[in-house]
TORMIMI-444113 format. One record per residue (C-alpha): residue in three letters; x, y, z. Coordinates in nm, 2 decimals. Example, Ala and Ser with C-alpha at 12.3 -4.5 7.8 and 13.67 -1.06 7.14 Angstrom:
    r       u       v       w
  ALA    1.23   -0.45    0.78
  SER    1.37   -0.11    0.71
END
This chain:
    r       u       v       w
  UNK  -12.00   -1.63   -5.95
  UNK  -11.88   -1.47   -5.61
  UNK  -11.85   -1.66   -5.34
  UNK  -11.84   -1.50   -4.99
  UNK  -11.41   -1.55   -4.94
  UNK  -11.40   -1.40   -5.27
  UNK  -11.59   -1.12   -5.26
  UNK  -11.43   -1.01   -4.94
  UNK  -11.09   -1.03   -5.09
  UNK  -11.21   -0.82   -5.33
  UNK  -11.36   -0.59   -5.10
  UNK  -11.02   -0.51   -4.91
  UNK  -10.86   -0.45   -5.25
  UNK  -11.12   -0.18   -5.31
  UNK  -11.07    0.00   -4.97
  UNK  -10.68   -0.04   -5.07
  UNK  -10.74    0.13   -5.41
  UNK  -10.97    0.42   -5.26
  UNK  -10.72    0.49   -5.09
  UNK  -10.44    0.56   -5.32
  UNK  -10.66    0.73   -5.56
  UNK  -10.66    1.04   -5.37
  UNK  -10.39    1.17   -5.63
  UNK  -10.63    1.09   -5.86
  UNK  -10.87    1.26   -5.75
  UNK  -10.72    1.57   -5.82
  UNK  -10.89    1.66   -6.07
  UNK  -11.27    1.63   -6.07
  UNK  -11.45    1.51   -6.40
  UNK  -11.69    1.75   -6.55
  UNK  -12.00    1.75   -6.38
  UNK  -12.29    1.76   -6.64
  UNK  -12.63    1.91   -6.64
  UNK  -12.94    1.87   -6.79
  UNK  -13.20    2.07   -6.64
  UNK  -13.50    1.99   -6.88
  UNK  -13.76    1.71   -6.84
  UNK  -13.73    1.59   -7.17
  UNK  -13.61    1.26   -7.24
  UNK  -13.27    1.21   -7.33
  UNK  -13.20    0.90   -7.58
  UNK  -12.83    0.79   -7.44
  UNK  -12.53    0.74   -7.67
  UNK  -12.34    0.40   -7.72
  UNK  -12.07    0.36   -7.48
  UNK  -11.79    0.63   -7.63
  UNK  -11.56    0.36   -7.43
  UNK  -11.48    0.08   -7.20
  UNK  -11.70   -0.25   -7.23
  UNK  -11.98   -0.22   -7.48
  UNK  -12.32   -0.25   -7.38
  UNK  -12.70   -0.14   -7.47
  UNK  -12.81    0.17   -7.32
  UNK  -13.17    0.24   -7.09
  UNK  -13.39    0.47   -7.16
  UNK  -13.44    0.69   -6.87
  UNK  -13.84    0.83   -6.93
  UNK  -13.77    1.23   -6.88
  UNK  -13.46    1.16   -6.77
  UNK  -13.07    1.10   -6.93
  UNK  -12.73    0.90   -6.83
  UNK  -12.43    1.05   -6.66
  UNK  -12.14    1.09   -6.90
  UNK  -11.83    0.99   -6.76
  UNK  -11.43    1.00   -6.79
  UNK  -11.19    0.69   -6.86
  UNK  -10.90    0.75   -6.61
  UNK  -10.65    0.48   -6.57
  UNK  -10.88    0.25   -6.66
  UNK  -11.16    0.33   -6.41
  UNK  -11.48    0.51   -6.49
  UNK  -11.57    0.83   -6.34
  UNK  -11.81    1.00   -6.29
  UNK  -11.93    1.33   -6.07
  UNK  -12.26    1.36   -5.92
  UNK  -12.35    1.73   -5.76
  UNK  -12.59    1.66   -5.49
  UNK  -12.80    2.01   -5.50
  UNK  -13.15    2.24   -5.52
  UNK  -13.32    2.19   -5.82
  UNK  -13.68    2.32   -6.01
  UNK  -13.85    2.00   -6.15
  UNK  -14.13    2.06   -6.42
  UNK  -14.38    1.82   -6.24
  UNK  -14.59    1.85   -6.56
  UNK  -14.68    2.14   -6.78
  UNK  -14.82    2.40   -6.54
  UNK  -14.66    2.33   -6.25
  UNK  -14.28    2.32   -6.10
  UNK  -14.19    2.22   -5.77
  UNK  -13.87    2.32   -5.57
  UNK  -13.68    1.99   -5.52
  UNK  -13.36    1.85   -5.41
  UNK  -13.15    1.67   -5.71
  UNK  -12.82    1.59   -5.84
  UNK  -12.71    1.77   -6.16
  UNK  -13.01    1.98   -6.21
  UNK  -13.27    1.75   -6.20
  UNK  -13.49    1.50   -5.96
  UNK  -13.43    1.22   -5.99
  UNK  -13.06    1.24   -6.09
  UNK  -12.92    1.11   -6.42
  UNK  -12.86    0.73   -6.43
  UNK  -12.58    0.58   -6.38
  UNK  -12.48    0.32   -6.63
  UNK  -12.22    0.09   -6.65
  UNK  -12.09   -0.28   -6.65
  UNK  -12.03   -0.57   -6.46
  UNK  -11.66   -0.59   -6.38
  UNK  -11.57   -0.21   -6.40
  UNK  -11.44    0.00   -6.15
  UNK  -11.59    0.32   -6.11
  UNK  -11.50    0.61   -5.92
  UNK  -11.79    0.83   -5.83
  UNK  -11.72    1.20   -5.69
  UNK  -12.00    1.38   -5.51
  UNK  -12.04    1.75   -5.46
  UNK  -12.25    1.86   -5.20
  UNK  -12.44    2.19   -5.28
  UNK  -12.71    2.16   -5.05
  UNK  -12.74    2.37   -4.74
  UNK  -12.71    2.02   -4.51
  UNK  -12.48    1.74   -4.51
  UNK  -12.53    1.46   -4.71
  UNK  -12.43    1.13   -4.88
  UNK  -12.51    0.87   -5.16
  UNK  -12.59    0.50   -5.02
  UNK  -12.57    0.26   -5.34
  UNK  -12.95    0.07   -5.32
  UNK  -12.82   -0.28   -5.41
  UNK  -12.51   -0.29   -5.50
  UNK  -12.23   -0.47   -5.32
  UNK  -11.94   -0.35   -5.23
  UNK  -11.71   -0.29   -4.91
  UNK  -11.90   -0.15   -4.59
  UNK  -11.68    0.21   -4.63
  UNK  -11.85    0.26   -5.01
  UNK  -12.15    0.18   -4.84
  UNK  -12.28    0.56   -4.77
  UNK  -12.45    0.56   -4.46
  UNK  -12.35    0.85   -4.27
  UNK  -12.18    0.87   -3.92
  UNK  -12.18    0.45   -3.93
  UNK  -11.94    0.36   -4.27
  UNK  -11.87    0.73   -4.31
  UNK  -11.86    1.11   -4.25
  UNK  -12.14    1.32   -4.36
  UNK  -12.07    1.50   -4.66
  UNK  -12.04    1.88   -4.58
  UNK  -12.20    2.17   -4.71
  UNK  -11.92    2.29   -5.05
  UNK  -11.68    1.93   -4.97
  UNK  -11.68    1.66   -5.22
  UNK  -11.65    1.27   -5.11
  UNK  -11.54    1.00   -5.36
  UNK  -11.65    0.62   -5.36
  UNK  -11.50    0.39   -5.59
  UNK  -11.53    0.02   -5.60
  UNK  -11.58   -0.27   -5.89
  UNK  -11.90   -0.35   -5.96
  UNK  -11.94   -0.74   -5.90
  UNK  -12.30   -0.86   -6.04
  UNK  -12.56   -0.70   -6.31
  UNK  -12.87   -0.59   -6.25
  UNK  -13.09   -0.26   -6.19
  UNK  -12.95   -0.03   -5.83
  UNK  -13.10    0.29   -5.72
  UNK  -12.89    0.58   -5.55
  UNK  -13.03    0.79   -5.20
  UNK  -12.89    0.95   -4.94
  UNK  -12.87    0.79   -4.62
  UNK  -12.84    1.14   -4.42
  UNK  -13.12    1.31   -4.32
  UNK  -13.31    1.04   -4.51
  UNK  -13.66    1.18   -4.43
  UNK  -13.59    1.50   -4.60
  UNK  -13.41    1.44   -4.83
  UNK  -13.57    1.15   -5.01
  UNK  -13.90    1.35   -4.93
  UNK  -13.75    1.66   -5.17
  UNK  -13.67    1.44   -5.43
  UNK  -13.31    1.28   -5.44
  UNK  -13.28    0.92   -5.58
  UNK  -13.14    0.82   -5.87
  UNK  -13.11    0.49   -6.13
  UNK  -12.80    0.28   -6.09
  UNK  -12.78    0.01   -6.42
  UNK  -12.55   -0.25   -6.43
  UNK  -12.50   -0.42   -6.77
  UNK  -12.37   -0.78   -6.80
  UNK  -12.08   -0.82   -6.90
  UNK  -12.15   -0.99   -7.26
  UNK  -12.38   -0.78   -7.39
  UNK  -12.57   -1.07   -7.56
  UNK  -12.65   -1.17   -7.20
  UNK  -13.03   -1.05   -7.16
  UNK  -13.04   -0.85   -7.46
  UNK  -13.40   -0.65   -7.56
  UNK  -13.46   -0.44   -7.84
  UNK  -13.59   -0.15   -7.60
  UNK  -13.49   -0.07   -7.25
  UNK  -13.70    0.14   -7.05
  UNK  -13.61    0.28   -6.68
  UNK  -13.78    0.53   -6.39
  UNK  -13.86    0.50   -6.04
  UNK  -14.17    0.56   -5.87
  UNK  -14.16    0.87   -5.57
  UNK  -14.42    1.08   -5.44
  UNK  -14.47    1.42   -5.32
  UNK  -14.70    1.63   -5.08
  UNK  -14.72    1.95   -5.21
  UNK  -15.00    2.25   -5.11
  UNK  -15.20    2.31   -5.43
  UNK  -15.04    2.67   -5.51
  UNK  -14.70    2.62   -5.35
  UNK  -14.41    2.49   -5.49
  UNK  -14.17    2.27   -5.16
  UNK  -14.27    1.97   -5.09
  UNK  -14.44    1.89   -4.68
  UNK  -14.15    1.68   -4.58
  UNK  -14.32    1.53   -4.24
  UNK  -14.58    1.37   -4.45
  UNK  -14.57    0.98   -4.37
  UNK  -14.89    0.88   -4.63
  UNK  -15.11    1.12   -4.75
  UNK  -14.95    1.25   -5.09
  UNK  -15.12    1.43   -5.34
  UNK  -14.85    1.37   -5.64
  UNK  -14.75    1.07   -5.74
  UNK  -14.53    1.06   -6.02
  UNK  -14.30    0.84   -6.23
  UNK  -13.94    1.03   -6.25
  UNK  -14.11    1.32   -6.06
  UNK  -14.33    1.36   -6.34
  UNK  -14.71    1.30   -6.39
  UNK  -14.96    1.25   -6.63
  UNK  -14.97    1.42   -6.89
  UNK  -14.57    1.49   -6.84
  UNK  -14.48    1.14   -6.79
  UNK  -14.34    1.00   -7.18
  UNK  -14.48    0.72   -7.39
  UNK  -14.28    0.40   -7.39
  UNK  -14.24    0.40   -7.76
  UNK  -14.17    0.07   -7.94
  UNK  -14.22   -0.12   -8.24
  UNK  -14.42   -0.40   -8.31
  UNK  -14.23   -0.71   -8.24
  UNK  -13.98   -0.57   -8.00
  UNK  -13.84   -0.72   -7.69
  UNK  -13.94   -0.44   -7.45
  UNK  -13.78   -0.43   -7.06
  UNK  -13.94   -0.23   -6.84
  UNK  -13.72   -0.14   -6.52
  UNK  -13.91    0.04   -6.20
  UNK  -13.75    0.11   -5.87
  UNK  -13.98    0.20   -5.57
  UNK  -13.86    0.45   -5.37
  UNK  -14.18    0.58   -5.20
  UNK  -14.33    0.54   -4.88
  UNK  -14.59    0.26   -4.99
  UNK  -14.64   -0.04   -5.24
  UNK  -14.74    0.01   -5.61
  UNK  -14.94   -0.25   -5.84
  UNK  -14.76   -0.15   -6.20
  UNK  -15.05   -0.32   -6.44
  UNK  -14.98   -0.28   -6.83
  UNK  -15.30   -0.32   -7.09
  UNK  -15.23   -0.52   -7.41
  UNK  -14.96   -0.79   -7.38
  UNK  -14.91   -1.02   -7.09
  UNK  -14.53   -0.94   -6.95
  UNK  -14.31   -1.20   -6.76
  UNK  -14.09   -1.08   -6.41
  UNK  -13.73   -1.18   -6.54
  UNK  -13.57   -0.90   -6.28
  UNK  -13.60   -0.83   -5.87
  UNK  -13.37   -0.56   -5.70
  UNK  -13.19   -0.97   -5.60
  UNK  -13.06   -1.00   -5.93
  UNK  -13.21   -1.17   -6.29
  UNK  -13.47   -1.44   -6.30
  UNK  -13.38   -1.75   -6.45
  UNK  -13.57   -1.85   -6.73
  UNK  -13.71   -2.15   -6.58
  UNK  -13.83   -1.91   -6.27
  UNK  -13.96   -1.64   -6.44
  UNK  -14.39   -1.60   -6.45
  UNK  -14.66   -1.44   -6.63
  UNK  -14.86   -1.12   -6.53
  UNK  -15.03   -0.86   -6.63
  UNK  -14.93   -0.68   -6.29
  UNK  -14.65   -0.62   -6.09
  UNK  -14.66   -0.50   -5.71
  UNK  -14.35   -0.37   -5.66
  UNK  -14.32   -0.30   -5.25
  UNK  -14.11   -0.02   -5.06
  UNK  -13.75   -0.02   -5.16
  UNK  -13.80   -0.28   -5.42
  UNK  -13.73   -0.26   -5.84
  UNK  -13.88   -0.52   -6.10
  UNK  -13.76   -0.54   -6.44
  UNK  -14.08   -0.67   -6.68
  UNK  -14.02   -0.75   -7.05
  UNK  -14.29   -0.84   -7.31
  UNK  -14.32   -0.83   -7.71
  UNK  -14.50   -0.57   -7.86
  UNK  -14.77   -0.53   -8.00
  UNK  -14.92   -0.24   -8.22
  UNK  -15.16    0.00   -8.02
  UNK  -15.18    0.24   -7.76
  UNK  -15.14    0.04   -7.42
  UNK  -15.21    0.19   -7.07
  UNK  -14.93    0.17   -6.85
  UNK  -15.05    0.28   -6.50
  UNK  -15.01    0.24   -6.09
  UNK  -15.31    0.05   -5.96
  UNK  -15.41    0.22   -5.67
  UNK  -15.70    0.48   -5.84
  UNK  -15.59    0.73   -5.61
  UNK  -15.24    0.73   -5.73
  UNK  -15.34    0.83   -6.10
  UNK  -15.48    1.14   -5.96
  UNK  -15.30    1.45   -5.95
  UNK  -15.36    1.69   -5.58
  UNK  -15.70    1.62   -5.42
  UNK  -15.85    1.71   -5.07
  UNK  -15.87    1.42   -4.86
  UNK  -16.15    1.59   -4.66
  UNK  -16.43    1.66   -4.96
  UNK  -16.67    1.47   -4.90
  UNK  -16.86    1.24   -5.14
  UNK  -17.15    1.41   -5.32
  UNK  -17.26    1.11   -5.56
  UNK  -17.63    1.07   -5.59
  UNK  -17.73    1.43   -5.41
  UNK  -17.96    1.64   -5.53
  UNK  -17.81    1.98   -5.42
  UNK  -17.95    2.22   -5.73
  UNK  -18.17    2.37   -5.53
  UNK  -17.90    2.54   -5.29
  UNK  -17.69    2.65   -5.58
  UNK  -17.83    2.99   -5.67
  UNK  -17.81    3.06   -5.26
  UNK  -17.45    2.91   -5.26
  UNK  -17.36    3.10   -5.56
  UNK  -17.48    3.45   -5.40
  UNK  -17.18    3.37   -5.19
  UNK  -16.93    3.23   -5.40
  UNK  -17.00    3.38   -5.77
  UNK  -16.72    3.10   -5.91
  UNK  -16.91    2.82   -5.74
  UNK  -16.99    2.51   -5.94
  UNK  -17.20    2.18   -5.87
  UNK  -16.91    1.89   -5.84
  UNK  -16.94    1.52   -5.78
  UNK  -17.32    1.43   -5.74
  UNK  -17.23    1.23   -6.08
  UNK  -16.88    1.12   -5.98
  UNK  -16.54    1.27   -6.06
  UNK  -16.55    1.22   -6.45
  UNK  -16.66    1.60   -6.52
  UNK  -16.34    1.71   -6.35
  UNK  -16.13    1.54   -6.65
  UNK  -16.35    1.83   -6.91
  UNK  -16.42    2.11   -6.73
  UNK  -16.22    2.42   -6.63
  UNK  -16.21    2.56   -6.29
  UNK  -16.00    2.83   -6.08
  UNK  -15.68    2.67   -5.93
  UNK  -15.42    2.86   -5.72
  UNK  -15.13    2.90   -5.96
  UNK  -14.88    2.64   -6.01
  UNK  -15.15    2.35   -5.95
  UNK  -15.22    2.09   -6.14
  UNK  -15.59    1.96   -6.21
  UNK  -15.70    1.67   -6.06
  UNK  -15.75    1.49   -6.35
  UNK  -15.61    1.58   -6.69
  UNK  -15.46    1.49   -7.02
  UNK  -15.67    1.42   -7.38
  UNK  -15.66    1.14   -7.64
  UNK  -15.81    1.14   -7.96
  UNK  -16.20    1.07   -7.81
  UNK  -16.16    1.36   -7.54
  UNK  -16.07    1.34   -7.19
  UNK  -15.84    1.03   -7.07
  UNK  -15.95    1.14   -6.67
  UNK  -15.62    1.03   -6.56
  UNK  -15.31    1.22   -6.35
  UNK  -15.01    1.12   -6.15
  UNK  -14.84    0.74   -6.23
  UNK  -14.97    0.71   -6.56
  UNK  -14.81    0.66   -6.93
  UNK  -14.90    0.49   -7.26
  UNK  -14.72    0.24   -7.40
  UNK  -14.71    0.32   -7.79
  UNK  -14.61    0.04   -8.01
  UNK  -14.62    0.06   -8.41
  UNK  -14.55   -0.10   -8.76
  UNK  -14.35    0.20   -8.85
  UNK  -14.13    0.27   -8.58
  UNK  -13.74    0.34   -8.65
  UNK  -13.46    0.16   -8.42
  UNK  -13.31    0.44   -8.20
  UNK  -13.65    0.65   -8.27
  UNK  -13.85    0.74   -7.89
  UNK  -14.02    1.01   -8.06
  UNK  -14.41    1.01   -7.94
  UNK  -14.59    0.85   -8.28
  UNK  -14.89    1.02   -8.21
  UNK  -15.24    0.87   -8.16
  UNK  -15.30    0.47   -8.27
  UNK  -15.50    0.44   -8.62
  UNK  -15.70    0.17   -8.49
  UNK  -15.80   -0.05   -8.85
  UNK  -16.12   -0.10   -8.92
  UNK  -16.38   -0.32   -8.71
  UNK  -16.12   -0.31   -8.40
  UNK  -16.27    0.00   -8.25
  UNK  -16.53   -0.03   -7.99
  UNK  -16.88    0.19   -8.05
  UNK  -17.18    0.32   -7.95
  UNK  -17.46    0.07   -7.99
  UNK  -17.82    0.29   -8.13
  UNK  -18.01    0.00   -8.19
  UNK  -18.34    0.04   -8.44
  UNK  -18.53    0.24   -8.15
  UNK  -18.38    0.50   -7.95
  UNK  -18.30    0.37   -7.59
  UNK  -18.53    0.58   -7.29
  UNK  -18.30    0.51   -6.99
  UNK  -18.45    0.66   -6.67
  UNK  -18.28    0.96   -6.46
  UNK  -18.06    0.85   -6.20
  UNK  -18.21    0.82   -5.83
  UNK  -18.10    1.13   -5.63
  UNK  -18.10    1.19   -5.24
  UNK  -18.25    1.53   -5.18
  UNK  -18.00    1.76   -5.05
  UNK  -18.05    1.93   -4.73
  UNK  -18.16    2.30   -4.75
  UNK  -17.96    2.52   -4.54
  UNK  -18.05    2.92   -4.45
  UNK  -17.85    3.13   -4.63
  UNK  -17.71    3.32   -4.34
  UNK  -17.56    3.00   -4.19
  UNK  -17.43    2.80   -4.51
  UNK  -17.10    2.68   -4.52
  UNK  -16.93    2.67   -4.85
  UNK  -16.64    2.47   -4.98
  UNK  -16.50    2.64   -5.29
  UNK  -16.35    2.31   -5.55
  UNK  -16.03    2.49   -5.49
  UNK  -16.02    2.42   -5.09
  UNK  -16.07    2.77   -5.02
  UNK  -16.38    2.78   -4.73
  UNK  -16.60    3.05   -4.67
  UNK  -16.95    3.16   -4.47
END
């Protein structure tokens, strides 16, 4: 336990020790890349205090250096290509090939030494979400520091005073850059590994993008209308399973680093809050949910036992499991409008009927997109279309499950009588067509058409 005298004794030492590292500094620690969106499962500690690795979902850990007893580790703050999910890619800004950047892992009571390389075309610099330390580490630029320039690396070092789960962020040109993609996971472990030990450890943050269907750069000057809203700056179906095996202790860690809240609800088994971005929740404090809103700037670390199934793991807002949609189509549900189709299609030979029945037939059917879009809704389970995009994943628990094994088991084989079914009854059921609102009927010399791809035309 810190108390205040003590932690800023601690924090002059630091500024002391930054200071005389410079010869240490010398020479920079690799910097290592990974520029795939496959997840990584992360190594034991090679050395320093033990601990039990997260698992970063599409993501991986930063490999450092022991030097003199300090951990270091180089971060390369620079323009990256994310795979947003299969079919599209989007021009970001990362550190070390990838947005997010790899987590940072290490444990209470180290000193690390962190060197950043900028290779943007801006300054920059890294503010530690969280995490104390003295005011000069603290990374906000032109206040406790210089921006980083364009080519220069800066180096922060301090000792790492409480466990618990961080994020990374500039704090330069915090609009933009945040906006293109640069965060990153910062896990402390405790310092006895037994200390809030789970069998499974699962980390990502939440961020969001506003990207033109058939560009690739995000609109930076967007304030709330996204149209991608992704877990690791992925989204469904490129977001990976939380694999797990029946009977684990499972943590789930999520840091929010968008511009509004999120309502993380898991189906299956109840979870209890034993984490805030304040520090770990006493066992006497913690409560039982089946949702977590986890606000602007915030993280929440869940943990629950598993059980065996395929569990929906999901943002509750309905519009943030959706991939890009127009905000300006207008809602079509109960019209009638067949009888303007063949004029509408004279126009606009691709032209389909969309949304007099809801959204649902978007999940299964196929339409023209400008390239590098993603549907609205997309991805398929083993009964067809799951209708689902952006934050979305499934938890995947089973019997069979290895320790160390994150591979995606494949679909659940539900036993017998658990699986819900169509009811036929001993007569067939008559239900009557849906009510419809006749639709309008407009000359064909004067109809405006909206093409499903946001194209318009006369």
């Amino acid at each position: 336990m810190h108390d205040r005298r003590s932690f800023f004794k601690a924090g002059a030492a630091l500024v002391g020790a930054a200071a005389i590292s410079r010869a240490g500094a010398a020479s920079l620690p690799e910097a290592a890349v990974q520029s795939t969106a496959a997840m990584q499962p992360p190594p034991l500690p090679p050395n320093g205090r033990p601990y039990h690795p997260v698992i970063t979902l599409n993501g991986w850990s930063l490999p450092w250096r022991m030097k003199d007893k300090v951990k270091e580790f180089h971060l390369v703050a620079e323009p990256v290509v994310r795979e947003i999910a299969p079919g599209m890619k989007a021009n970001l800004w990362g550190y070390n090939g990838q947005s997010p950047g790899p987590t940072i892992e290490a444990v209470e009571g180290d000193r690390v030494r962190i060197f950043v390389t900028n290779k943007l075309p801006e300054v920059t610099s890294v503010h530690w979400h969280g995490i104390l330390l003295p005011s000069g580490m603290d990374g906000v630029t032109g206040l406790t520091q210089p921006g980083i320039a364009v080519g220069k690396t800066f180096v922060y070092e301090f000792v790492l005073q409480r466990s618990g789960t961080f994020m990374y962020h500039p704090h330069a040109d915090e609009m933009v850059q945040m906006a293109m993609g640069m965060m990153g996971l910062f896990i402390v472990h405790p310092k006895d590994p037994r200390q809030y030990k789970v069998d499974r450890d699962f980390a990502f943050l939440l961020n969001a993008y506003d990207v033109e269907p058939g560009s690739a750069t995000p609109r930076v000057n967007t304030m709330l209308d996204f149209n991608l809203w992704t877990w690791n700056s992925r989204a469904f179906p490129g977001i990976d399973p939380l694999v797990a095996r029946s009977g684990d202790r499972v943590r789930v860690r999520v840091g929010n680093l968008t511009m509004t809240n999120h309502p993380i609800h898991m189906h299956g088994p109840h979870f209890e809050v034993v984490g805030t971005d304040g520090g770990w929740v006493p066992k006497s404090a913690r409560w039982p949910e089946v949702t977590t809103d986890i606000a602007v700037g915030q993280m929440r670390a869940f943990e629950f036992d598993a059980a065996a199934g395929d569990w929906a793991i999901h943002c509750h807002k309905s519009h943030h499991t959706m991939n890009a949609m127009g905000h300006s189509v207008p809602t079509m549900i109960g019209v009638d409008h067949r009888s303007v189709v063949e004029k509408i299609t004279r126009l606009v030979p691709d032209y389909m009927v969309m949304g007099d029945r809801g959204m649902h037939d978007m999940a299964e059917m196929e339409m023209p997109l400008p390239d590098n879009t993603l549907p609205m809704m997309t991805g398929t389970g083993p009964f067809g279309a799951i209708g689902m995009g952006g934050m979305f994943s499934v938890v995947k628990v089973r019997d069979s499950v290895k320790p160390g094994d994150y591979s995606d088991p494949g679909d659940y084989p539900h036993p017998k009588g658990t699986l819900a079914y169509e009811f036929t009854g001993r007569e067939p059921l008559e239900l009557p067509p849906p009510a419809r609102v006749a639709a309008p009927v407009a000359d064909a010399a004067t109809l405006r058409v909206r093409k499903p791809a946001g194209h318009t035309g006369h």
